[in-house]
C-alpha positions in Angstrom: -30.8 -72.7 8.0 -28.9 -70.9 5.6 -28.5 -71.3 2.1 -25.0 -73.5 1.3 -23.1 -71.8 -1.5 -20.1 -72.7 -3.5 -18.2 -70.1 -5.5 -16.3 -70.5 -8.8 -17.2 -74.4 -9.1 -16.3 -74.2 -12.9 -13.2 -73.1 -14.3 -13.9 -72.0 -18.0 -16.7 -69.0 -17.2 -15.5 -66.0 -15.9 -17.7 -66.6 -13.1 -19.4 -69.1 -11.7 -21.1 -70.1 -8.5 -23.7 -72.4 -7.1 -27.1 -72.0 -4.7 -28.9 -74.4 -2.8 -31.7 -73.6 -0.7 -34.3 -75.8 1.2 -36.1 -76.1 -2.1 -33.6 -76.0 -5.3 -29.9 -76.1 -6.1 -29.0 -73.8 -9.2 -25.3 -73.7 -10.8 -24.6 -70.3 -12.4 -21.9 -69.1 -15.0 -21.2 -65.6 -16.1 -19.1 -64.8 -19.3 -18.6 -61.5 -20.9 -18.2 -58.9 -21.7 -17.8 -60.7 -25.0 -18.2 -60.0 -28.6 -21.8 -59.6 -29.6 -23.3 -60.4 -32.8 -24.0 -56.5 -35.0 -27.5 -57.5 -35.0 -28.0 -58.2 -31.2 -25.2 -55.3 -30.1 -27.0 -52.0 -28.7 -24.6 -49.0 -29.2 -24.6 -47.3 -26.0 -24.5 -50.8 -23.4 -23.7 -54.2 -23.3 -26.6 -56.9 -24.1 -27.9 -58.9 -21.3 -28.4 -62.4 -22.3 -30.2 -64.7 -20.0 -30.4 -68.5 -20.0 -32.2 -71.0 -18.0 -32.0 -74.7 -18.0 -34.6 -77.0 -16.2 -33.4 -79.7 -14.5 -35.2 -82.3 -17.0 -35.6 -82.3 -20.0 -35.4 -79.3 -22.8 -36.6 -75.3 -21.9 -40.0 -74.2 -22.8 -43.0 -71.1 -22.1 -41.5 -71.9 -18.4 -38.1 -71.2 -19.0 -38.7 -68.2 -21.0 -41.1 -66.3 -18.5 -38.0 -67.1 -15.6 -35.1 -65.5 -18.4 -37.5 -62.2 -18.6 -37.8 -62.1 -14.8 -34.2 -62.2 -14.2 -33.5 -60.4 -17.4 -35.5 -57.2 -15.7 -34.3 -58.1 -12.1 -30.1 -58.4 -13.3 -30.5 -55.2 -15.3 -31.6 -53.2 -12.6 -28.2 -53.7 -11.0 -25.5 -54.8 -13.8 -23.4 -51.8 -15.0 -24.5 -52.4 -18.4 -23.1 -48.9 -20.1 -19.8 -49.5 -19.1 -20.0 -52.4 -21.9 -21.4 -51.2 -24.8 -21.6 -53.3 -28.2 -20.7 -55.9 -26.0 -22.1 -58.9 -24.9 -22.6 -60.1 -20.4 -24.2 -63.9 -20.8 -25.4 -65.6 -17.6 -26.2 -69.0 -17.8 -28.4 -71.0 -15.0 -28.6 -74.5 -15.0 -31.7 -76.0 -11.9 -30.0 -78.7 -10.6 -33.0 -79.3 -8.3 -36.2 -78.5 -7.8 -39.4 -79.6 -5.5 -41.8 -81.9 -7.4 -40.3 -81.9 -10.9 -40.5 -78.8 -11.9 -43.4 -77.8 -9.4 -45.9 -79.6 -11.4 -47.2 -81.2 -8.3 -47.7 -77.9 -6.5 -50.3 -76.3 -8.7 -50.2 -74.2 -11.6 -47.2 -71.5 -11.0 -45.6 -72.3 -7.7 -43.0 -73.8 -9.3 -42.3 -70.9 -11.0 -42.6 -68.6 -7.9 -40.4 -71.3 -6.1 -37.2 -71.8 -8.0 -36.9 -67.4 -8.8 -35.0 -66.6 -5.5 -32.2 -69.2 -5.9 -31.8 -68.5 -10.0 -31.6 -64.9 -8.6 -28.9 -65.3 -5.7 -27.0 -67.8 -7.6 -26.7 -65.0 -11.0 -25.7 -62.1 -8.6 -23.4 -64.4 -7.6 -21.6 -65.4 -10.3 -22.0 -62.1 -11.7 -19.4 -61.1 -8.7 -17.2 -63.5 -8.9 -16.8 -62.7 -12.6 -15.7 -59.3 -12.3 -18.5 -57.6 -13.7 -19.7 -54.0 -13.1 -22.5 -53.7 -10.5 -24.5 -50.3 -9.1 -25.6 -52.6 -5.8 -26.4 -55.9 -4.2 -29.2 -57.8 -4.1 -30.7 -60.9 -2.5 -34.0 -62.8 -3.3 -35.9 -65.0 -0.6 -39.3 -66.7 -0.8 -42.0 -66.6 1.7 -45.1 -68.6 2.1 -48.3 -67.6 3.7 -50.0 -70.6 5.2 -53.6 -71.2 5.9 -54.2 -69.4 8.9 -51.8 -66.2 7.6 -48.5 -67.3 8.9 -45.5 -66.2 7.4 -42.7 -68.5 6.7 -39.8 -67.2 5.1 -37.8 -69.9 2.7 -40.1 -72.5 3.4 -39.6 -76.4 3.0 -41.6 -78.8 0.6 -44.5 -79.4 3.7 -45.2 -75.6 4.0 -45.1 -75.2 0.2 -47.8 -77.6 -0.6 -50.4 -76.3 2.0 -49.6 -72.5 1.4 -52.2 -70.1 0.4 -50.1 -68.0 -1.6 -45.9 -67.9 -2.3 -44.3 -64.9 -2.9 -40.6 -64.5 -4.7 -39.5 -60.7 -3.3 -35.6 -59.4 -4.0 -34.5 -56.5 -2.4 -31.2 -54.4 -3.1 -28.9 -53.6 -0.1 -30.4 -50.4 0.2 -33.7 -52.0 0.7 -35.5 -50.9 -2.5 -38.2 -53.4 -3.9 -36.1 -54.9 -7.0 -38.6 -57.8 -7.9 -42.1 -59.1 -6.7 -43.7 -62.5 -8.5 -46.9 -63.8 -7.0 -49.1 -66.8 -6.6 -52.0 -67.8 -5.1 -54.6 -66.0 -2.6 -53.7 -62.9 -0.8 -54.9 -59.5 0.0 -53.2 -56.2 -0.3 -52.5 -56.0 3.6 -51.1 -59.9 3.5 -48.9 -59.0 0.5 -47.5 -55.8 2.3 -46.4 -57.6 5.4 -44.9 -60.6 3.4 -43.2 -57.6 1.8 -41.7 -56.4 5.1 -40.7 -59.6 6.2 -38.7 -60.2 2.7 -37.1 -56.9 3.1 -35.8 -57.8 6.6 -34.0 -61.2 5.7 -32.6 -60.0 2.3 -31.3 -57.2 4.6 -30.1 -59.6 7.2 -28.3 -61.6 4.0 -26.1 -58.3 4.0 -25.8 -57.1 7.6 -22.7 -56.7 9.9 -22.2 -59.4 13.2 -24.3 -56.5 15.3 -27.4 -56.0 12.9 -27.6 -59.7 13.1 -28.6 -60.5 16.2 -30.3 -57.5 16.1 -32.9 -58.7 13.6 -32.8 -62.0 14.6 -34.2 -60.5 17.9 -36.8 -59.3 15.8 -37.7 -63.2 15.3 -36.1 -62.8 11.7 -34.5 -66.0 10.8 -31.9 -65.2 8.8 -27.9 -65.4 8.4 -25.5 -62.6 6.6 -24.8 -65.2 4.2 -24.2 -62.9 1.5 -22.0 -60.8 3.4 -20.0 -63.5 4.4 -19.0 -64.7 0.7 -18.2 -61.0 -0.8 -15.9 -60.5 2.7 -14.5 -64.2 1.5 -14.1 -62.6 -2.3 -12.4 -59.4 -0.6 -9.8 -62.1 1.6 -9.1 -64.0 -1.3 -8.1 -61.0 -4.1 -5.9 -59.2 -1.6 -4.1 -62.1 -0.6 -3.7 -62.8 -4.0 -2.2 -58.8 -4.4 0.2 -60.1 -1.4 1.5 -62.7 -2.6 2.6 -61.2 -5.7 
């Protein structure tokens, strides 16, 4: 099933967009590029400021660890020289989670769990915001279940009786961008779960064609990403027509 997106949900950011998955629902806004403060402005790009809310209660060690990941994972993509002394804030608030906050699903699933939709729903509202980007990129989680299965963006069931969870996002081009583990795996398990990410955030972007093509290659997956930047497209030329 794919993921159900809603784009530009808030009027006051710049951008804005939110990402549900079988697992969590995360509301993004983008602002900038604003004024930054002289003691957090860096002379030759903009600063990246990342910030993550949990869906209870108030942000702690958690919250931080997720605003480095994305922090590395938005970087890699963002056109941050074009920007500089200047500030690009994204702001992600989980609206849900599985088992509060994945404290039911042993120590760092949770984690693991929530990345790919904090990822998706950033890039996101990073586009619908205007804001410089060298690529695209899409984020998916697979499981591996006890008898090595894959299952790629898994429900609650899988996720509890998983060996190991894997967060992998991929650029359009098909380069590894991120990679956040848990649980028990080998080398070989992580390199197919590896290959199996690439080809659904690849199928997130492909044409009608490539579609069924991987999905013959018993790759669940949607161009669900394609789908909203072709909408974005539609919408800002017919907004050049009309004027």
């Amino acid at each position: 099933m794919p993921p159900q997106i809603t784009t530009s949900p808030l009027s006051r950011p710049d951008g804005s967009a939110t990402y549900t998955d079988a697992l969590s629902t995360v509301l993004a806004a983008v602002n900038g590029p604003l004024e930054v403060s002289r003691r957090d402005e860096l002379p030759s790009e903009a600063t990246l400021e990342i910030h993550v809310r949990p869906a209870a209660g108030v942000g702690g060690p958690r919250e931080r660890w997720l605003e480095a990941v994305l922090h590395a994972v938005l970087r890699s993509v963002v056109l941050v020289h074009l920007h500089p002394r200047a500030l690009v804030q994204v702001s992600l608030q989980v609206v849900r989670e599985p088992a509060g906050g994945g404290v039911g699903l042993g120590k760092g699933r949770g984690e693991v769990a929530v990345l790919p939709a904090l990822v998706n729903a950033a890039v996101l509202a990073l586009v619908g915001g205007g804001v410089g980007l060298e690529g695209m990129l899409s984020a998916v989680l697979v499981a591996v279940g006890g008898k090595g299965e894959l299952v790629v963006a898994p429900g609650v069931e899988v996720l509890e009786g998983c060996e190991s969870l894997h967060a992998v996002a991929c650029a359009a081009g098909g380069g590894l961008v991120m990679d956040e583990s848990t649980g028990r795996f080998d080398l070989g398990v992580w390199g197919e779960v590896v290959e199996r990410a690439r080809e659904a955030c690849l199928a997130a972007f492909a044409s009608k064609g490539e579609d069924e093509a991987m999905a013959n290659g018993d790759v669940e997956a949607e161009p669900w990403m394609r789908q909203v930047l072709e909408e974005k497209v539609r919408d800002a030329n017919a907004w050049r027509e009309s004027t």
